[in-house]
N, C-alpha and C positions, 0 to 999 in steps of 0.2 A: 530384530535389533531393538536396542533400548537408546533414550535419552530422556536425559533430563533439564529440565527448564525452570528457572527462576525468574517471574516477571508480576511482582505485586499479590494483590489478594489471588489466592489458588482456585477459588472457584470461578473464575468469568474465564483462569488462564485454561481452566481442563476442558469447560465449556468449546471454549475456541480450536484448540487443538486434537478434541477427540472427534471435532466435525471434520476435519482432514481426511481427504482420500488418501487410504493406506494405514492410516491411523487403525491399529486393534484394538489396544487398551490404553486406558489411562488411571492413575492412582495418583493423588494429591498424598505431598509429607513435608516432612523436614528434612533439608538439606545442609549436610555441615555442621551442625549441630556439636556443642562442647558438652552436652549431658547427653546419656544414652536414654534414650526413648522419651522425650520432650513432650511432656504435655502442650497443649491448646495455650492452654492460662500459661503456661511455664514459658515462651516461644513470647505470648503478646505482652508479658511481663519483663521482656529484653535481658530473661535468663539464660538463657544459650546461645547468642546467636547466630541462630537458623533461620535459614531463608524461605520460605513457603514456597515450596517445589512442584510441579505436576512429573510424573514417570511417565514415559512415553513411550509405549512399543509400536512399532511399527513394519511393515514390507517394503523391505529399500528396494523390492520389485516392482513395488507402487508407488512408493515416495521416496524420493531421496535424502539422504540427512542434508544436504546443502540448502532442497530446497524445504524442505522442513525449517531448519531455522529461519530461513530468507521470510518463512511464514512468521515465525514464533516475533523473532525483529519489529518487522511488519505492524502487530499488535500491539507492542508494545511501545515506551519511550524510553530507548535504552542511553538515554544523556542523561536524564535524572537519578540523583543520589538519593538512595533511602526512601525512594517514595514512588508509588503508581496513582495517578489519579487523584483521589480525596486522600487514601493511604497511604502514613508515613513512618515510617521505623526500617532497625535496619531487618525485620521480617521481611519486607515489602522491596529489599533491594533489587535487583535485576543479574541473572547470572547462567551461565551455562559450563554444567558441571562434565568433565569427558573423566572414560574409562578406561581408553588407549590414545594413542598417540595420533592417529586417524580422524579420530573427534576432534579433538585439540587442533588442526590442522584446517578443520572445516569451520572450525568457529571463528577461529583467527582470520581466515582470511574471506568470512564476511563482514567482521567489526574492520579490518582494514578498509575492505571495499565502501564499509557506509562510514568512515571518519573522508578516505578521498572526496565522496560525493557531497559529504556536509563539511567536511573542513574541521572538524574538530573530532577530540578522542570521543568513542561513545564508553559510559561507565559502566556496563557490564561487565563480569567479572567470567575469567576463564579461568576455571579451575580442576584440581579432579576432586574426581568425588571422594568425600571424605566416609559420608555415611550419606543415609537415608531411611529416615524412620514415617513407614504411613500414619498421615493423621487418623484422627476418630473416627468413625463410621458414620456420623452425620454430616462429615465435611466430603464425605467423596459423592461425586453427580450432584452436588450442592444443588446447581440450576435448575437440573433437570429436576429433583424432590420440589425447589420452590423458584419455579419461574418467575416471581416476580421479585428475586434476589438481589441486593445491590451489587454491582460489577462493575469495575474502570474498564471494563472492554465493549463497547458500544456493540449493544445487539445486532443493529445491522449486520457491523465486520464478522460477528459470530454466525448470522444468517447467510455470509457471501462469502462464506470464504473458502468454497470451493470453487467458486467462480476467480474468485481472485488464486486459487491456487495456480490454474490454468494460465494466468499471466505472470505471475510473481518472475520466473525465471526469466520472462524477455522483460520486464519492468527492470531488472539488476545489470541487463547488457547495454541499457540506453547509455548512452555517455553522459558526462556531468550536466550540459546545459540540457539537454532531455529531459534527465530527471528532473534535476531544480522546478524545472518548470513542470510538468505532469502530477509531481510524486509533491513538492515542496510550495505549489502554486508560485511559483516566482514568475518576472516578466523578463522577456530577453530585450536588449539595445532595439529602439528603434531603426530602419532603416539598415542595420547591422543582422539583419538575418535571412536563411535560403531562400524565400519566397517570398517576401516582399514584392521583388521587381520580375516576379515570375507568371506568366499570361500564357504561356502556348497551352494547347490543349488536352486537356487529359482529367483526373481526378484525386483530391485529396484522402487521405482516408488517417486514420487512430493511428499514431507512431505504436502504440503498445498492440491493441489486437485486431490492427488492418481493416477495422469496420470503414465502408464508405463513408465521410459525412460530406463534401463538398466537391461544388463542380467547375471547373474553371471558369465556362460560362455565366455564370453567379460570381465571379471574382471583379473586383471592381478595383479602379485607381484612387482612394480616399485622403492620398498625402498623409497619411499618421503615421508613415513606416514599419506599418505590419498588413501583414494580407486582409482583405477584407472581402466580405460576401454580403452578398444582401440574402440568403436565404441556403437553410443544410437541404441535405436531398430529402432525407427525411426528417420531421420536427421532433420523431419519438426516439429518433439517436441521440438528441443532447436532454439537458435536464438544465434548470434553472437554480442558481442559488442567489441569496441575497447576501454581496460581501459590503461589511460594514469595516472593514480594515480600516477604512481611512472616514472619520464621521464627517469630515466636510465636502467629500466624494461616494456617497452611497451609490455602490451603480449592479449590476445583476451581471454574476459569472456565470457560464456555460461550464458545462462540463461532458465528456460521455454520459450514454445513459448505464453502455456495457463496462467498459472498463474503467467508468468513474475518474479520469484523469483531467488535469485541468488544462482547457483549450485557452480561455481568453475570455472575452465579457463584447456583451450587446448592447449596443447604441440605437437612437432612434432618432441617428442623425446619415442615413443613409439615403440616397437615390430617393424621389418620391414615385419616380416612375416605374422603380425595383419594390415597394412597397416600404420605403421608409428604412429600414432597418440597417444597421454594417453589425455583423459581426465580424469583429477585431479579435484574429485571430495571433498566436503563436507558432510562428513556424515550426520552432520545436517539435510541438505537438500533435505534427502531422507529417506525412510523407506524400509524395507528389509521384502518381502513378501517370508520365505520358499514355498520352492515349494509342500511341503505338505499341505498348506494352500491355493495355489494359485485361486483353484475352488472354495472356500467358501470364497473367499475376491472378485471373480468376475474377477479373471484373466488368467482362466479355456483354452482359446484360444490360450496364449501365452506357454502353458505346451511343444505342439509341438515343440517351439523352442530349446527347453534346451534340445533336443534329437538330433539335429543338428550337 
């Protein structure tokens, strides 16, 4: 199967999506295009405009087109008009071009999905395909001829996103305050969430890819109105970021290490007898596995701990 993708400069977007499992081929062109066979210069000269396209075939034995785009999305900032990253023209718009009515269908109803979860229309444009002309010979595998190429698509997400492939689809079924907070780093109401006022015993683990990171026994009463722990099971599950959101609150977010989603941020105003620390968690961003359940959810290993 084929698709086509418009999201900014074409070489970070082929980059990105020729590392997809299932992914065959890919070919950077012109999309849409009001002259036939549009040069390079003719296209950045805002003679035709064409949107700078990657082609995309694929085994929807291996990928899905839903979850393909849910990928393509993902990558991109599909709110912004005429622009990716430093890139601005309407080259550089955001769009996804169908061939039948099936396409059209899958596209629509994940811009719906991600206007519910963010509250506003996304700008990407659904359209069919009108034409499609490959660029130059030197624009296709751009990256891959010169790695150390300018791209609006952060190497990392191009290194991981087959790891992120594997989550993408349960990342799109969280419900809205799930997401907001994992996907959009938001923070839920104080005191107004699952676990807060929750103590029996069992273990928390990744609302997205059920990694263990907390024990009940590590849960502590800290009155801030979100869960708190003084220590994960293990320290190489979370990873540390420095958010500077607010300049006159610098404080250090947690996040997965695996599925990179955002938990909540660490204090070192915790227990001194717990060593000091609370992480202030987000209910959201976690699921609470009784301990009666722990063997039949597959976390049978970890029971030992909670007798500690």
């Amino acid at each position: 199967m084929i698709a086509y993708y418009a999201g900014g400069c074409f070489w970070g977007l082929e980059r990105y999506l020729k590392s997809i499992d299932g992914v065959t081929a890919t070919t950077v062109g012109y999309a849409q295009s009001t002259i036939e066979n549009p040069t390079y210069q003719q296209v950045c000269d805002d003679l035709t405009d064409a949107a700078e396209t990657v082609r995309v075939e694929f085994d929807p034995d291996a990928v899905l087109l839903l979850t393909l785009t849910r990928l393509y999305i993902d990558a991109i900032d599909p709110f912004s008009i005429n622009r990716q990253g430093t890139d601005e023209g309407r080259q550089y718009r955001s769009g996804m071009y169908y061939t039948d009515d099936t396409q059209k269908a899958v596209y629509d109803r994940v811009l719906e999905q991600l206007e519910f979860r963010q509250g506003r229309r996304p700008a990407t444009e659904v359209e069919p395909l009108r034409n499609f002309y490959p660029a130059e010979d030197y624009h296709q595998d751009y990256l891959d001829k010169n790695p150390g190429g300018h791209c609006h698509i952060a190497i990392d997400k191009i290194m991981h996103v087959r790891e992120r492939q594997k989550l993408i689809d349960r990342i799109w079924s969280l419900n809205a305050q799930q997401y907001a907070v994992t996907q959009l780093d938001a923070t839920e109401p104080p005191y107004e969430n699952e676990y807060d006022q929750t103590f029996e015993p069992g273990i928390y683990v990744d609302v997205v890819s059920g990694e263990p990171l907390f024990l009940s026994t590590d849960k502590f009463e800290a009155g801030c109105g979100w869960p708190a722990f003084s220590k994960p099971i293990d320290a190489s599950s979370l990873t540390e970021h420095l958010d500077e959101r607010n300049p006159k609150r610098i404080r250090t977010e947690i996040r997965t290490a695996k599925s990179q989603i955002h938990l909540g941020h660490v204090f070192e105003d915790g227990p001194k007898e717990r060593g000091g620390l609370r992480y202030c968690m987000n209910s959201a961003a976690l699921r609470f596995v009784p301990k009666a359940d722990m063997a039949a959810q597959g976390y049978a290993k970890y029971l030992p701990l909670l007798e500690q």
